[in-house]
C-alpha positions as CSV (number, residue, x, y, z in Angstrom):
1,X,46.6,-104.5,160.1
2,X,47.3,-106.7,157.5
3,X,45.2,-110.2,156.7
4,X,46.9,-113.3,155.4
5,X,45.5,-115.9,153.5
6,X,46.5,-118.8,156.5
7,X,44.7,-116.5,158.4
8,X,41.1,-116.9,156.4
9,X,38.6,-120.0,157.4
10,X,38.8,-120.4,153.8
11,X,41.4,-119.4,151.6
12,X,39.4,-118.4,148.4
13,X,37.0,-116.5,150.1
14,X,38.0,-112.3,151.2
15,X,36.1,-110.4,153.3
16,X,36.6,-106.8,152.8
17,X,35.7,-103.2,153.9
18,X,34.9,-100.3,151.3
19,X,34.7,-96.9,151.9
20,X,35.0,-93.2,150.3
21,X,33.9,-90.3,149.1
22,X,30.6,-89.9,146.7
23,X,28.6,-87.9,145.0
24,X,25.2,-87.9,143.8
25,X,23.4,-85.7,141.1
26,X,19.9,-84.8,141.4
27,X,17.7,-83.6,138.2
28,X,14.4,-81.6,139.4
29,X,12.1,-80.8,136.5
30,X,9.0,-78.7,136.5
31,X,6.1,-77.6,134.3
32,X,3.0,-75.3,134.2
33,X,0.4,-74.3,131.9
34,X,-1.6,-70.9,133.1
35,X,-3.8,-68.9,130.5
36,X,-2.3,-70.8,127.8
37,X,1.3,-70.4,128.0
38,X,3.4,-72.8,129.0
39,X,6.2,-72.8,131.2
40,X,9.5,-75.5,132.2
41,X,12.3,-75.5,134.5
42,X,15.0,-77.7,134.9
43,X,17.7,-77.7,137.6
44,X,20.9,-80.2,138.2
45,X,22.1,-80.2,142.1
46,X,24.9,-82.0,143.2
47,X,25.6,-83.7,146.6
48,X,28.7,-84.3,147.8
49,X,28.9,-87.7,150.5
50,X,30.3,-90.3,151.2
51,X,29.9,-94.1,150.8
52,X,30.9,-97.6,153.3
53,X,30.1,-101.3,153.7
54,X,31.3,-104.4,153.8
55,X,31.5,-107.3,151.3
56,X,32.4,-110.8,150.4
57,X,34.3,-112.2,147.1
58,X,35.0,-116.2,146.9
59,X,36.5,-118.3,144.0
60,X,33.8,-120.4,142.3
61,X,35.7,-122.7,139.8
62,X,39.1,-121.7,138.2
63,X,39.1,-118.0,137.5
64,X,35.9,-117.6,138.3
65,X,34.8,-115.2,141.3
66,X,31.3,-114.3,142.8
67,X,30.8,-111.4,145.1
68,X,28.5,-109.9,147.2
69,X,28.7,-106.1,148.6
70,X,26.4,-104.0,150.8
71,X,26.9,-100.0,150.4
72,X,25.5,-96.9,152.6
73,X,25.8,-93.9,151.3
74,X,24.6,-90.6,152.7
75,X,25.4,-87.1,151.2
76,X,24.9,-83.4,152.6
77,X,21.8,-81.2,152.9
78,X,21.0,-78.8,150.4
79,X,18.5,-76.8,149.2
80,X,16.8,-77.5,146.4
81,X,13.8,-75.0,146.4
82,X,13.3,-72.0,148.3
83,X,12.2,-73.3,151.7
84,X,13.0,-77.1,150.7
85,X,16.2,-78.8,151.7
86,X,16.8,-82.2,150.7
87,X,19.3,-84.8,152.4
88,X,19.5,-87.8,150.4
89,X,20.9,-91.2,151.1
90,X,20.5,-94.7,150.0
91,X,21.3,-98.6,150.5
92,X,22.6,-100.5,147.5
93,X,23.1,-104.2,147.2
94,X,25.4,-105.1,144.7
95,X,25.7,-108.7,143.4
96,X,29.0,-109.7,141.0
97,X,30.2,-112.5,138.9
98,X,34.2,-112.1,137.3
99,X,36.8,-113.8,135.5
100,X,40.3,-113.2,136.9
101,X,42.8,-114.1,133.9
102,X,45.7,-116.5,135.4
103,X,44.2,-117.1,138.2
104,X,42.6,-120.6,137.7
105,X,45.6,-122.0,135.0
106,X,47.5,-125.1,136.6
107,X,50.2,-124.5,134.6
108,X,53.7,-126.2,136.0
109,X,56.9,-126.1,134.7
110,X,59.7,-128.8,134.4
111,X,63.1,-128.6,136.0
112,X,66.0,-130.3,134.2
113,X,68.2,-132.7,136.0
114,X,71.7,-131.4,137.1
């Protein structure tokens, strides 16, 4: 399905679906002390997910865009420690301001006569 720009209540504003694969990295660090000697641990675990939601982009003034996006993302269970599994997801809110070059120039070109 494709949308036109006739077809939009207002023709600089897009409404728009994202969606897709993502991952997430998760850092666990740990420290002891016992008897005097000291001990650390550090492990990296990678999720592997996936990411959707909507959002809005409209024109401000000439080039010139503001959007607005919502994402959900959730990723797989893993297992982080022995006898701890750990499912992660999250909501983001993602606010934007752009310039689009040659999108706000009025620039108009002159025919010559025949």
């Amino acid at each position: 399905m494709s949308v036109t720009h006739d077809s939009l209540a207002m023709p600089s504003t897009v409404l728009y679906a994202a969606g897709g694969f993502s991952q997430l990295n998760v850092r666990s660090m740990a420290s002891a002390t016992l008897a005097g000697a000291a001990a650390f641990t550090q492990r990296d675990t990678t999720f592997n997910g996936f990411t959707v939601g909507p959002g809005i982009e409209t024109v401000v003034t000439g080039g010139w865009t503001t959007r607005l996006e919502y994402r959900f993302s959730q990723f797989e269970q893993k297992d982080v420690l022995a006898g701890v599994s750990l499912q992660p997801s999250n909501h983001t809110i993602r606010a934007g301001l752009s310039y689009k070059f040659g999108m706000g120039s009025t620039t108009s070109t002159a025919r010559a006569e025949e």
